[in-house]
N, C-alpha and C positions, 0 to 999 in steps of 0.2 A: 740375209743370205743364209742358206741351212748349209750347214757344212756336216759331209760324210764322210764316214773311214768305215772302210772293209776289214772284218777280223776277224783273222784265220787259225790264231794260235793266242796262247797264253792270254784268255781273255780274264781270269782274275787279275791280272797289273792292270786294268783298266778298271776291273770293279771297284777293285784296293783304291786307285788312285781319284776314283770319283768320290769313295765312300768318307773320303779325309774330309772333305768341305762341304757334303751335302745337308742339309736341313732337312729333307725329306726322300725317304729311300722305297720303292716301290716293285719288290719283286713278285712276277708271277709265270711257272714253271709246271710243266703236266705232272713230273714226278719230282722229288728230291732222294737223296743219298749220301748215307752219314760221312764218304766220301766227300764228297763235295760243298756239308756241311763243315768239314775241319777247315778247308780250304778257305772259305767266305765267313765263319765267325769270328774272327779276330778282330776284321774292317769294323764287322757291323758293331761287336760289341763296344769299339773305339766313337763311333759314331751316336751310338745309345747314350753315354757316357754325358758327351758333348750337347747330348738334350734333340736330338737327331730323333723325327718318326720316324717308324722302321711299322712297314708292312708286308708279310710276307706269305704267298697265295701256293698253295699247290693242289693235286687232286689226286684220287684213288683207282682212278684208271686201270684195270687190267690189274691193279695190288702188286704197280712194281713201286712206289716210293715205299721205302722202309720205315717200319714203327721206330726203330731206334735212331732216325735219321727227326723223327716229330720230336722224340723226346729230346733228342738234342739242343732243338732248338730252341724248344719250351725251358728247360735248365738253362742254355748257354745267354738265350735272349728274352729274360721276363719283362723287360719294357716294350718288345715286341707286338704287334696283334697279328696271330698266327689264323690261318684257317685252310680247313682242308673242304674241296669243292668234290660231293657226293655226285659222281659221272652216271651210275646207276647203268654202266654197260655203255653210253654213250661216248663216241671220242674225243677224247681233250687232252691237248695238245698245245698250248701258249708256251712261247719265250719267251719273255721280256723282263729286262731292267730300265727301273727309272729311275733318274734321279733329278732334284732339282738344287739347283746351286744357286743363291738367291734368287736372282729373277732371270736366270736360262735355264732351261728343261734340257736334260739329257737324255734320252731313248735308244737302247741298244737292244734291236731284235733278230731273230734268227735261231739256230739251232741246239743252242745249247741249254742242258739240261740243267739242275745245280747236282753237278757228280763231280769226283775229279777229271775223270778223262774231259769233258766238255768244256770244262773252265780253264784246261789247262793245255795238251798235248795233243789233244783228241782234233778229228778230221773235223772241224765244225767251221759254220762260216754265218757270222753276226756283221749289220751293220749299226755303226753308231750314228746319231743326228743329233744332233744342237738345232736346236728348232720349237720354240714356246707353241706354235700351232700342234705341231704335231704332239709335242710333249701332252697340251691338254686334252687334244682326240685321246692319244694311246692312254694318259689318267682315267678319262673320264670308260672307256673300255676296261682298264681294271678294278673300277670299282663297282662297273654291271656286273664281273665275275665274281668278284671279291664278295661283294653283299650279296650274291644269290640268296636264292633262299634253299636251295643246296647245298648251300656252304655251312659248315658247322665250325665255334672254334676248336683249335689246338688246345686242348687241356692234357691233366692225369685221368681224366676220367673218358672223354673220348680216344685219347691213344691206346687208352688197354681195350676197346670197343675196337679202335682198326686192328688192334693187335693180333684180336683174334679172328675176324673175318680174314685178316693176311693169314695166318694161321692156314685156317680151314681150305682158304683157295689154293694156296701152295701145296699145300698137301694132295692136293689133287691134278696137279700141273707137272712140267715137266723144267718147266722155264725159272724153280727157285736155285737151281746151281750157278745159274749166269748173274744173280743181284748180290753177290759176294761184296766181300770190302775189294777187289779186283777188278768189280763189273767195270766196263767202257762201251757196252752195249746201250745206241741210242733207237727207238724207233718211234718217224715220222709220221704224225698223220697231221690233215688239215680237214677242217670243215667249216665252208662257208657261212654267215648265217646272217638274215636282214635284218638288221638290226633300227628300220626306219619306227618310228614308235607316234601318231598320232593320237587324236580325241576325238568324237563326235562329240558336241556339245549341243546344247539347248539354252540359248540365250531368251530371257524374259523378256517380255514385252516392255516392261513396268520396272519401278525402282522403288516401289511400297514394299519391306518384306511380307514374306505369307505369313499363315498363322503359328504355325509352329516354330520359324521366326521370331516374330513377335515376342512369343512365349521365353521364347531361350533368350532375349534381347532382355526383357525384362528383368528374368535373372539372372544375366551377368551385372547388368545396372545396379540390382541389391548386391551382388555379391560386392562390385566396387564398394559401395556407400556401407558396406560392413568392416571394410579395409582390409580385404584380400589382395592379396599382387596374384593369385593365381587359378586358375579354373577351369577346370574339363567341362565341355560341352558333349556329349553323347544323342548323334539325330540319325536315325536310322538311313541308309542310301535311300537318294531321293527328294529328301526334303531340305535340301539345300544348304549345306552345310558353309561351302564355298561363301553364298553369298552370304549369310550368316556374319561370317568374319570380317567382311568387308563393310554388312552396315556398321557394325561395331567398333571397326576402323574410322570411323568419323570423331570417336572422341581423342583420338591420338595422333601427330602429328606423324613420328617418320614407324614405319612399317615394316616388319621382316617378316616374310613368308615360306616357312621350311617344308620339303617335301623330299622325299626317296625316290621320288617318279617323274620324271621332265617333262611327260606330258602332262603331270598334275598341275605342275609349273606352267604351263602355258596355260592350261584351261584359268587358272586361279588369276594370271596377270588380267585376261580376258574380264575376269568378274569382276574383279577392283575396279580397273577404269572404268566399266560399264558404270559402277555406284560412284566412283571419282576421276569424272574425265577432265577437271581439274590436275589431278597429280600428274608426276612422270612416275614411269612404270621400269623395272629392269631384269632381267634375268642372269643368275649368278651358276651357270653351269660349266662343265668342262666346253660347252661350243663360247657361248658367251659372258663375259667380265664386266656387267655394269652394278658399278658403286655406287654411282652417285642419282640413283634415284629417288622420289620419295618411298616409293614402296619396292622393295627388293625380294625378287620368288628367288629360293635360292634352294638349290641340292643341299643334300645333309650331307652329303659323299665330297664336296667340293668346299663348303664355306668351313667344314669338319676339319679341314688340315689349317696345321698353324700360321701356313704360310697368305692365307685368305684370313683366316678367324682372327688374327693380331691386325690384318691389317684396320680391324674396326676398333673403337672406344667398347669397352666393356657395356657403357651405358648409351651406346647410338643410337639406340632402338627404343619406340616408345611403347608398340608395342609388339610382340614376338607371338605368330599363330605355329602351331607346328599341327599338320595334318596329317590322318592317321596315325593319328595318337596312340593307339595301339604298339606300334614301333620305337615309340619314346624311350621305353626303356633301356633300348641299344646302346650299343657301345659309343657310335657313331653322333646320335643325340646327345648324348650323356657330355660330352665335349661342348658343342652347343649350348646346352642348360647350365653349365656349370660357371662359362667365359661372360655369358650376356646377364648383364642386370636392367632388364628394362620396368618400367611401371607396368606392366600387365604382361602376363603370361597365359594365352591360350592354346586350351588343346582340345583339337575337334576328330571326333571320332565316328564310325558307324558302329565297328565291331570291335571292342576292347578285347584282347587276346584272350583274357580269363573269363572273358563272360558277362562278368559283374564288374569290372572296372578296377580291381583289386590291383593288377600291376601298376594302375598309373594311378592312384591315390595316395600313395605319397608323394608324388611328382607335385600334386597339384595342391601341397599345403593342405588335404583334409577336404577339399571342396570338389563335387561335382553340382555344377552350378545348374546344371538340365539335363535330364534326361527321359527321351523318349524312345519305347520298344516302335520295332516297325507294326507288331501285330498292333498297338495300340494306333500308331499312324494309320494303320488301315481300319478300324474302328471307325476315327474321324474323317474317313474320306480324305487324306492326304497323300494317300497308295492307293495303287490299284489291289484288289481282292486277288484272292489266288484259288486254285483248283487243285491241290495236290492228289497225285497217284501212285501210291509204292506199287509194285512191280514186284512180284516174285523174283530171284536169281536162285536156281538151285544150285550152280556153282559151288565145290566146296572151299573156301578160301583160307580153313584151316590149315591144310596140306603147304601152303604156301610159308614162304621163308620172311618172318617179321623182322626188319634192322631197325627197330626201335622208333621209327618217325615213320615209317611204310612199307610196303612190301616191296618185296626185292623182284626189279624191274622184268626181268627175263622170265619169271617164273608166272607174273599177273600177264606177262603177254603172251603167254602159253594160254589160259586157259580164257584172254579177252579176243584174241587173234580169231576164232571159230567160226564159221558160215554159219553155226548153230546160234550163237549169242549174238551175232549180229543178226541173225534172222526175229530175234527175239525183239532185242533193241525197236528194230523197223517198226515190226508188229507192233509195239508199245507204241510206239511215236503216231504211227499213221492211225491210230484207233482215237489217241486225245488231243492230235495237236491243234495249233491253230493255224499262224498265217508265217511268223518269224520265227526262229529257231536259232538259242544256241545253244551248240551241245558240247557238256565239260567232258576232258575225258584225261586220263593219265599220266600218258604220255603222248609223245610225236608221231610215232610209228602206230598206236590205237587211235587216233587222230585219222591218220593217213588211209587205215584201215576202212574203217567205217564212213568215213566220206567217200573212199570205192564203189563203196557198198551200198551205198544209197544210189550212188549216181547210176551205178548199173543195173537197180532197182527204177529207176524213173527220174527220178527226185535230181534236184540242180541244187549243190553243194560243194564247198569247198571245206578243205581244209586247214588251216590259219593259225602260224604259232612262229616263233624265232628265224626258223630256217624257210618259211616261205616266200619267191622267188617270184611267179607270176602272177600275181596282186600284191598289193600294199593293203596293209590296212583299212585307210581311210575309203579305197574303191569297196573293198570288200565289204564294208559296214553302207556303205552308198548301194550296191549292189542287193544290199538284203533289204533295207529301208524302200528300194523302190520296187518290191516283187520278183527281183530276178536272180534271186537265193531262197532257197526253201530254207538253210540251215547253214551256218556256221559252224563245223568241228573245230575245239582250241581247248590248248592246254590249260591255261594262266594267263591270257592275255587281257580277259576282262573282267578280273578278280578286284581289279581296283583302278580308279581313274578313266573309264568309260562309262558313257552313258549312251543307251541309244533304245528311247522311252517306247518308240515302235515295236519295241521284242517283246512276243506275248507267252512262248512257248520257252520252258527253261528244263534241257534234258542232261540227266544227271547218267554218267556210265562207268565211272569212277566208284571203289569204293568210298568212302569219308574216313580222310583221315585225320581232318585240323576241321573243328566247331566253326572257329573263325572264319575259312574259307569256305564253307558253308553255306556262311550266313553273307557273304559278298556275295556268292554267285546266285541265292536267292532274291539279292537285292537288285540284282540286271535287267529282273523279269516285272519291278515290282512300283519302277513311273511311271506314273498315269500320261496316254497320248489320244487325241483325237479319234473314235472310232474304238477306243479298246476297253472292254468290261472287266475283263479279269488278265489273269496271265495261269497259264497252263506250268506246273511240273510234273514232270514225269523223273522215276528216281528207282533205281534197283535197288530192291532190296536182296541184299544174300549174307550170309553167317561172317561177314569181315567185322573186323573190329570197329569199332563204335557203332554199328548197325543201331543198336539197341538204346543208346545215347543221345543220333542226332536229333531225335524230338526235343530235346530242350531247347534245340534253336527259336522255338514257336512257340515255349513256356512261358511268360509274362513272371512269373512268381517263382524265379527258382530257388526259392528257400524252402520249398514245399519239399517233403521228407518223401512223400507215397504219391505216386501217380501215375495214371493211367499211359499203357502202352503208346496207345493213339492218344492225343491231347486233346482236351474242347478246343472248339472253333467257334469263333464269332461268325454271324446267323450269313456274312455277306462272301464266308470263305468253305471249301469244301475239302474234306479230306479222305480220299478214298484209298484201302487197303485193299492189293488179294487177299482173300482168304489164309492162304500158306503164309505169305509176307507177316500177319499179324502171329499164326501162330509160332515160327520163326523166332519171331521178336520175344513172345513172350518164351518161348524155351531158354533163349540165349540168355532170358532176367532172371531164370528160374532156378539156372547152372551156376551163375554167379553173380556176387555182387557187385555189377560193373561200378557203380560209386565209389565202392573201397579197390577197386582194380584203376579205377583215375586215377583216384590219390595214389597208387604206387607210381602209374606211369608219369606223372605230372613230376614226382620225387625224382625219379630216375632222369627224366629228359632237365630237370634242374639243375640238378647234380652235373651232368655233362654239359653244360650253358655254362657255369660255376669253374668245373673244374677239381671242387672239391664240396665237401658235406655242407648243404645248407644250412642258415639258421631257420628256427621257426617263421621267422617273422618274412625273412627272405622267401619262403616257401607261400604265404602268407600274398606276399607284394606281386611276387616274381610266377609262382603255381599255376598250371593251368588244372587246378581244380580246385573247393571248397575245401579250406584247411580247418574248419568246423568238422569235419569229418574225422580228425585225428583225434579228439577229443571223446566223440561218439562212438569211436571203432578201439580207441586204446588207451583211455582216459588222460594221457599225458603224451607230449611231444618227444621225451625221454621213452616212453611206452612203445611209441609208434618206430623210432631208432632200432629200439630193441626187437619188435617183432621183424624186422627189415635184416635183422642180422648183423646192422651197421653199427654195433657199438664192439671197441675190443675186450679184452679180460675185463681189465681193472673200471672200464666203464659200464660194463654189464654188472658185477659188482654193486658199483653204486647206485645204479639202478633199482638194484632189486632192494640192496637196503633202503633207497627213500624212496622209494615209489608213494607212497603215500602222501609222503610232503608233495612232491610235484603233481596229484589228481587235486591236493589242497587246492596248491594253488591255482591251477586250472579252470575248478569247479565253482568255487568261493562265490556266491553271487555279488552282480554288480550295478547297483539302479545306478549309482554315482562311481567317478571313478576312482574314490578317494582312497581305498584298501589296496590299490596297485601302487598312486603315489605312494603311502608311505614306505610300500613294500622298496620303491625305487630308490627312495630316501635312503633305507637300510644298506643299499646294494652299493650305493657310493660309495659306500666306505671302504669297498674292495675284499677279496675272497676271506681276508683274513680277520677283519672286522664286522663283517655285514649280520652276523648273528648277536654283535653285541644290543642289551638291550634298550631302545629308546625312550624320552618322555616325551607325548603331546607339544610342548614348549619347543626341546630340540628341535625337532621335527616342522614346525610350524615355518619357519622361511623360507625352504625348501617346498615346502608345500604351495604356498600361497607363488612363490617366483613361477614353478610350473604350471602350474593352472593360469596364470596370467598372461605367460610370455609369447601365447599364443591367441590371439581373435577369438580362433574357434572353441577352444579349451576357455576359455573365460564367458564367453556367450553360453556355452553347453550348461558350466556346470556352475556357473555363479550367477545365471540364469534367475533366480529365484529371489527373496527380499531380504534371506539371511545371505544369500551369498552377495549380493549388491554390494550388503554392509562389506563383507570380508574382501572384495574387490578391493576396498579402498585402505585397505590394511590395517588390522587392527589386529597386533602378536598376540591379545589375551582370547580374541573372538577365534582366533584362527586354531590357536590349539585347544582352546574349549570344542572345537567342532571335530576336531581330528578326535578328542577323547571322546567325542558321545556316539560320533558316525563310524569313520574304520575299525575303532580299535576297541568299542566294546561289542559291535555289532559283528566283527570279526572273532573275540575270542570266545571260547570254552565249546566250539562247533565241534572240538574233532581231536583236542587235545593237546594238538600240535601249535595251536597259538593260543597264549593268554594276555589279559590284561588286570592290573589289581589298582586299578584305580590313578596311578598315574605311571606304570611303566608299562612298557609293548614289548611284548618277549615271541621270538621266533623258538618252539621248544625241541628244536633239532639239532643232535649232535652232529654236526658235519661243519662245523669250523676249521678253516682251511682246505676244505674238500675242495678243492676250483671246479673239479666235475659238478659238484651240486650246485656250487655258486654261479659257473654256467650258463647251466640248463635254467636254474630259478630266475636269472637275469633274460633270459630269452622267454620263457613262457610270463614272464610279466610286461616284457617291452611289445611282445605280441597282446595281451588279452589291452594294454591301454590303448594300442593301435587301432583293437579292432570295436574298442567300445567308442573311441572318438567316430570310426569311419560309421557305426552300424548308427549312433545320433543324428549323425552328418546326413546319412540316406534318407532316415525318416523326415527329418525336414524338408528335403528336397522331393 
């Protein structure tokens, strides 16, 4: 029985009094107000204390939540996960607190802000429910909000970014006198939105994997028999990634299957039983709670809170898939990977965030056990071919307002809104399409736009994203599948976890503003179906930022330093430019150097993920660009700080006096990685001893435990017949090789290191410098990182 109460007044004595016993606390609020922050930190910080999650959601709306109301709460509540939900002009509006008190869900919705007048005295009116159904619907609703990908967290680095957009807005408003520490001004809006979320799938006839299959089967099979517990798999959209994981599932008895996306979850339960109709099958989301099956699809957003994630053994799981590996890195995941110790750990991906797999290579113990480009998939006939067409845009998209992840919404739909540019659009489309169509576009309202505009042009189209109403999804993809849609307009709804192999036509009207989602909506276009030869793109080119970049998507080789505007094409794919479009492109490469302008933005969008100053190696794991780059543009990662601005006095300073030592060690070549161990060996010792000098001998146990205590670090570099021997330990062989390999090979380069036959001297005065000791400690824990991963590739 759900029991209700109406409340009209003084709704903090009920926050207060939930927050005493809850386990897990779940607020989310269109604005907040450092008002209404005094009032609700006490509870919660009482609560944090007691080992209590605390999540707390708000949004940017209109630029009435206050900067000092984020700081607040980032100081008052650092056990917290804060995040602010980027509205981009759109209205948002939620109220809700949840709380869960063992096992009753508490739910109180309604109208109240977190200010003081609405928590307190203020004309507001909430209802509360006790009610485990409801509690899990309104969860599983705050964590579609919470994890947007509009959402960014609460840090020092994003609150001084809304600080100053609040800033700038207000200052041109009327409305900054009423958000006083006074304010009690609340305003309403609502906006519906469908939130029903299917799949089209393509079930196999067959239960043999295909070839590329096969392949990534094989080597996860080596990678076990090397004794690895972990391994990224990388297979482009298409070539079956799902069932992949499921033949692979035969060697393990109980199953965890992680995803972000519920309808991944469905599709993936589908593919297991199809290869194990044997097992029982269960889904673990806010609609449904099944434990106890053999293989369990389960939300990252749901099995992620403790109050689901304790309820398993650390070791229940034999083995753990997590899809769209790309996302591993999350906060979210990060809980998952940290609680479960199962015998095998996969992760299967299409589009690794960084390109190259960089962010989840530490995840995965040093190993990507497979990986295949889609351009080489289409090579072997395992994709369909593609037709690409850039498109002139003269548009100039300079003019427009950049808020560091995209252009500022109001402003790209001024100049995407035009009878002119959709006339264009049209003309593009109706000149190379084929037969199916989906077209990516911005937002909602350019969405809405250009599905008009076709329709009233001829053409039978809809429009299809969160807030659509007469169709569902699954009609709508049924609808284009059987002829009776020329096109699909849509935000993000088939960026991942859709398939629907019949789409031959893939129209881009979006600038590129994420690689990664890029290469997903390329990959919609890009399974092969009955009747289909290639798949058409059409794609505007105009002066927007990464214009000039997204050809890497279709690079095979991106270590390549120098390359062509247009890329080669394999003989079965076709890449056509306007005229303008290319020379466009090459002006925009001509003006700068977009490489070194990635690695700024990759810094800067890190930093604000962070919260505060990366390390190298963070930058490295975490970056969306080539941190090779830092080294080519600034010879040291101290170097690159300092051209950035981001070092204070006394670390600019030290910069300038050891600049040198840190290009040393940067530069220092490395066939082996032995000149980093011992350098790491030295650094043990800590800021104040790390420059004393070592001998071979010292040195030698340290050496040899590091290199061994890893599979891959001992396979790599003890590889060979003298290292065999050193494998099996032997202190005289070991420091005889540290003296003949690092440490003579290493000194009299450059001055700053010597060796005299049995001692290792670092010859830089900055003893007790912690800034130098630092910096040298991160640009070594980087260059071993990245010598292990760059062996690791080559093998693979």
């Amino acid at each position: 029985m759900t029991k209700l109460k109406l409340i009209t007044s003084q709704l903090i004595d009920v926050l207060n009094r939930l927050a005493e016993e809850a386990t897990e606390i779940d607020i989310l609020t269109s604005f907040v107000m450092k008002s209404g922050v005094k009032k609700l930190v006490p509870a919660l910080q009482k609560a944090a204390a007691r080992g209590a999650e605390i999540r707390i959601g708000t949004g940017d709306y209109l630029h009435i939540t206050q900067p000092d109301a984020l700081q607040m709460l980032a100081d008052e509540l650092p056990e917290a996960e804060i995040r602010l939900f980027q509205s981009g002009g759109r209205s948002f509006h939620p109220k809700a607190y949840l709380f869960r008190l063992g096992e009753q869900g508490h739910v109180i919705i309604g109208s109240s802000n977190m200010s003081a007048s609405a928590l307190t005295g203020g004309v507001e009116w909430n209802v509360a429910a006790e009610n485990e159904i409801l509690f899990d619907e309104a969860l599983k609703e705050f964590e579609a909000v919470f994890y947007d990908e509009r959402t960014i967290p609460v840090n020092h680095e994003t609150i001084a970014d809304y600080r100053s957009r609040y800033d700038q807005f207000h200052a041109k408003q009327s409305l900054r006198v009423q958000w006083t520490e006074a304010e009690e001004v609340e305003v309403m809006f609502s906006e519906a939105a469908d939130q029903e979320s299917v799949i089209a799938e393509e079930q196999p006839a067959y239960l043999t994997p295909r070839p590329a299959q096969k392949a990534a089967l094989k080597a996860l099979e080596q990678t076990m028999d090397e004794q690895y517990e972990r391994a990224l798999v990388v297979m482009a959209t298409g070539l079956g990634k799902t069932y992949l994981a499921a033949f692979f599932a035969k060697h393990f008895r109980r199953v965890l299957f992680v995803a972000h996306r519920n309808e991944i979850l469905e599709q993936a339960k589908r593919s297991f039983l199809h290869v194990h109709p044997e097992r029982t099958a269960g889904i673990l989301d806010g609609n449904s709670k099944e434990k106890e099956a053999d293989m369990i699809f389960a939300s990252v957003f749901t099995i992620g809170s403790k109050h689901h994630l304790h309820s398993f053994r650390p070791d229940e799981f034999d083995l753990i898939v997590i899809d769209e590996f790309h996302h591993a890195a999350s906060r979210s995941y990060e809980k998952v990977r940290d609680y479960f110790v199962p015998k095998f750990f996969l992760g299967i991906t299409a589009t690794p965030d960084r390109m190259d797999n960089k962010d989840v290579y530490g995840i995965c113990d040093g190993n990507v056990a497979y990986r295949i480009h889609f351009m080489e998939a289409i090579q072997k006939q395992w994709l369909a071919p593609f037709h690409y067409y850039g498109v002139y845009d003269d548009t100039d998209y300079s003019a427009l307002t950049w808020l560091g992840s995209r252009y500022d919404e109001e402003e790209l739909l001024a100049v995407q809104m035009r009878a002119e540019m959709a006339e264009k659009i049209l003309a593009a489309w109706k000149k190379n399409k084929q037969t199916r169509t989906i077209a990516f576009c911005s937002s909602i309202r350019q969405a809405e736009f250009l599905s008009s505009y076709f329709n009233e042009n001829g053409y039978k189209t809809i429009a299809l994203h969160s807030s659509t109403k007469n169709v569902t999804r699954p009609a709508a993809i049924s609808m284009l599948e059987k002829g009776e849609l020329d096109a699909i307009f849509t935000v993000d709804l088939f960026n991942e976890g859709v398939d629907i192999p019949s789409v031959d036509t893939i129209l881009f009207t979006r600038p590129t503003e994420s690689l990664t989602v890029f290469t997903q909506q390329i990959g919609r276009g890009l399974r092969t179906a009955p009747g289909k030869t290639h798949c058409v793109m059409i794609d505007l080119i105009g002066n927007y930022r990464n214009a000039d970049v997204k050809m890497r998507v279709f690079d095979t080789e991106p270590e390549r330093k120098k390359r062509d505007i247009v890329p080669a094409m394999p003989a079965n794919c076709v890449m056509d430019f306007d005229l303008k479009a290319v020379e466009l492109l090459t002006e925009m490469s001509r003006k700068r150097n977009p490489r070194k302008e990635q690695l700024y933005y990759a810094y800067e969008d890190l930093k604000k993920e962070l919260g505060r100053r990366p390390s190298y190696l963070e930058l490295h794991l975490h970056g969306a660009a080539d941190s090779k780059m830092v080294k080519e543009f600034h010879q040291s990662y101290p170097g690159f700080l300092y051209a950035l601005g981001e070092l204070n006095e006394a670390e600019q300073e030290a910069f300038k006096q050891f600049e040198h030592w840190f290009a040393e060690v940067e530069k220092t070549g490395m066939t082996k990685s032995y000149k980093m161990v011992v350098l790491l060996y030295m650094l043990s010792k800590g800021p104040d001893r790390w420059l004393d000098p070592i001998t071979p001998q010292e040195a030698a146990p340290f050496f040899h435990h590091y290199l061994t205590s890893k599979e891959y670090r001992k396979r790599i570099d003890f590889s060979d017949r003298q290292g065999q021997k050193l494998a099996q330990y032997n202190e005289k062989a070991v420091a005889d090789l540290i003296a003949k390999m690092p440490m003579t090979k290493w000194s009299g380069s450059s001055g700053l290191v010597s060796f005299d036959g049995n001692v290792f001297q670092v010859n830089v005065d900055a003893g007790g410098n912690e800034m130098v000791y630092e910096w040298t400690k991160e640009i070594c824990e980087f260059r071993l990182h990245g010598y292990f991963e760059r062996k690791e590739n080559r093998r693979n």
